[in-house]
N, C-alpha and C positions, 0 to 999 in steps of 0.2 A: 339326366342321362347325357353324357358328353357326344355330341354330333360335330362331323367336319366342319371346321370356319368355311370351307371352301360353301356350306350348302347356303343361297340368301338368310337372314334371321324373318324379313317378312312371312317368306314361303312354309319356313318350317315351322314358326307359329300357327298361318294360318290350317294347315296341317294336323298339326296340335291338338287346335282348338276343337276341329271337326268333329276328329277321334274320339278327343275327349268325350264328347255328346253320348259312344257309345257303352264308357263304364260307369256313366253319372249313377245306375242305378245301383252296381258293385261296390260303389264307393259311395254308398249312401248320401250321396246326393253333395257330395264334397267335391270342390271340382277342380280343387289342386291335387285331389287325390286320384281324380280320372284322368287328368292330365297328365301328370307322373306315370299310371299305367300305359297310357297312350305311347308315352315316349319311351318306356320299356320294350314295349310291343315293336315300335316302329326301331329302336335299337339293335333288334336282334337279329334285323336283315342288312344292318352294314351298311344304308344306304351314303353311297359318295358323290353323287350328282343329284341334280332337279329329275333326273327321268327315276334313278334308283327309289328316288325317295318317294314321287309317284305311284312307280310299282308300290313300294314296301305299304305305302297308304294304302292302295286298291287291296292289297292281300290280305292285311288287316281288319279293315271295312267289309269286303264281300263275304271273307268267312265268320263273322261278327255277327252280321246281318240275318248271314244262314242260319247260323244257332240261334238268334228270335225267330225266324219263320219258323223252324222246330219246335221251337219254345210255345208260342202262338197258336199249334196246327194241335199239339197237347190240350187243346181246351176241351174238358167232355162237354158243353152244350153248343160249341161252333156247328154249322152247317157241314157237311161232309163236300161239297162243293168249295168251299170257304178253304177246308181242310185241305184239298187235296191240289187247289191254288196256292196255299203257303208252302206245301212239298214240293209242287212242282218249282216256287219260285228261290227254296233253298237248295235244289240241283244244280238249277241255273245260276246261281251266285257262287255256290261251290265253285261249278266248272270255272268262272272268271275268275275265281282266286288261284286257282291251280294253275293256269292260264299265265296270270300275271305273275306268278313263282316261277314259272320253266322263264318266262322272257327275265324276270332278273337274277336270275342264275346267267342266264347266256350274256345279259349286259357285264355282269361280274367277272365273268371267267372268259371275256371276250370272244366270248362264240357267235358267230355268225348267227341271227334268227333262221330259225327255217318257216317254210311256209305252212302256214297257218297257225302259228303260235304267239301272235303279235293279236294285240287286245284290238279288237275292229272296232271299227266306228259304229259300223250296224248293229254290234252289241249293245250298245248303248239302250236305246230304247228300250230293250229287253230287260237291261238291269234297272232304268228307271222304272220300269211297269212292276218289278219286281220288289222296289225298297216303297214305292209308294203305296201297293199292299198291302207290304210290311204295317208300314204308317199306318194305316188305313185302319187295319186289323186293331192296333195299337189303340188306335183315339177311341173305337167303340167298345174295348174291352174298359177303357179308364171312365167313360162314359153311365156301363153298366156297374161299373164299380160303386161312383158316384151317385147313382139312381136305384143303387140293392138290386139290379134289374138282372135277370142274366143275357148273356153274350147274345143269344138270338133275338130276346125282347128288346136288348138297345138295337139292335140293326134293323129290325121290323120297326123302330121307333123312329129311325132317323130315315129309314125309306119312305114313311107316310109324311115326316114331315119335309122332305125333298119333294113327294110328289103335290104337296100342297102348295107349296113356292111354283111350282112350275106350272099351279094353276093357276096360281095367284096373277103370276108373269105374262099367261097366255091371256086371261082377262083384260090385262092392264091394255096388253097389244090390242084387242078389242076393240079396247075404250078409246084408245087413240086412235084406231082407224077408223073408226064410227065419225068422231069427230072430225076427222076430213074429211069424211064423206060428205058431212052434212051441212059443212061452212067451213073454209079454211080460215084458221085464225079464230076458231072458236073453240071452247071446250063444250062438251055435250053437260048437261043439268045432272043433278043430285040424281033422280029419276032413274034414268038413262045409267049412269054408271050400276047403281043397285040392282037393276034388271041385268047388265053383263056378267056382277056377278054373281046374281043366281043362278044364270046359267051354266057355270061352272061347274 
């Protein structure tokens, strides 16, 4: 796809690249072929500067994204909590792609922003809470895949083995505080550790 010389080649790579990540799975896992989508995608908003181009990623991305959390919230053995996280988190991605379309329209057509249509910084969190979800949703669905498990028994799976690490962890702190307590510059005996974690 032909883009202005005027936009850097670093930028619009990296760009690209990103994108790409999102049709890897359309394009069956070819990733000059997600890349070409990508730059199809990002061609058809015209972008002429670093901020157009920007926009045209965010619009791209955010509505991208949306349609996995859609995708995702479709699962019949997901949690109904789970579900209604992925819905809430494809509104809010929606609303940012709409968002960053009115601002590169008005960059385009040199309209003045009005207020409140410039993509906020305090958004921000909101969209990261909302793609690492995404994620999130993603790794335990590929997870249950992997294990014949379904979608609830991997997240019940990875909750018990999270809460084991975090017993594991709180022992260790144990073990180490015992050991100052009892001499610094020493470590406590075989003993001594075993019984901390039993008591776990």
């Amino acid at each position: 796809m032909p883009f202005p010389t005027t936009l850097p080649a670093a930028i619009l790579e990296t760009v690209l690249t990103r994108l790409a990540a999102l049709f890897l799975t359309g394009a069956g896992g070819n990733l000059t072929a997600a890349r070409d989508a990508a730059a199809h995608m990002l061609a058809a908003y015209h972008p002429r500067t670093t901020d157009e181009l920007r926009l045209a990623a965010n619009i791209v991305s955010f509505s991208f994204q949306a349609l996995e959390a859609l995708s995702q919230a479709a699962s019949p053995d997901m949690s109904l909590t789970r579900v209604l996280r992925l819905r809430g988190s494809a509104v809010s991605l929606s609303r940012e792609s709409a968002k960053a379309e009115r601002r590169l329209t008005q960059l385009q057509n040199s309209i003045p922003a009005q207020p409140g249509t410039e993509i906020q910084p305090e958004a921000t969190p909101r969209i990261d809470k909302a793609i690492a979800l995404i994620q999130d949703t993603g790794a335990i669905a590929a997870a249950a895949k992997a294990a014949n498990l379904t979608w609830t028994q991997a997240y019940e799976q990875r909750q018990r083995d999270t809460r084991i690490a975090a017993s594991l962890k709180r022992a260790e702190a144990r073990i180490a505080a015992q050991a100052i307590a009892v001499a610094p510059g020493t470590l406590p005996d075989q003993h001594s550790r075993t019984m901390a974690l039993e008591a776990v």
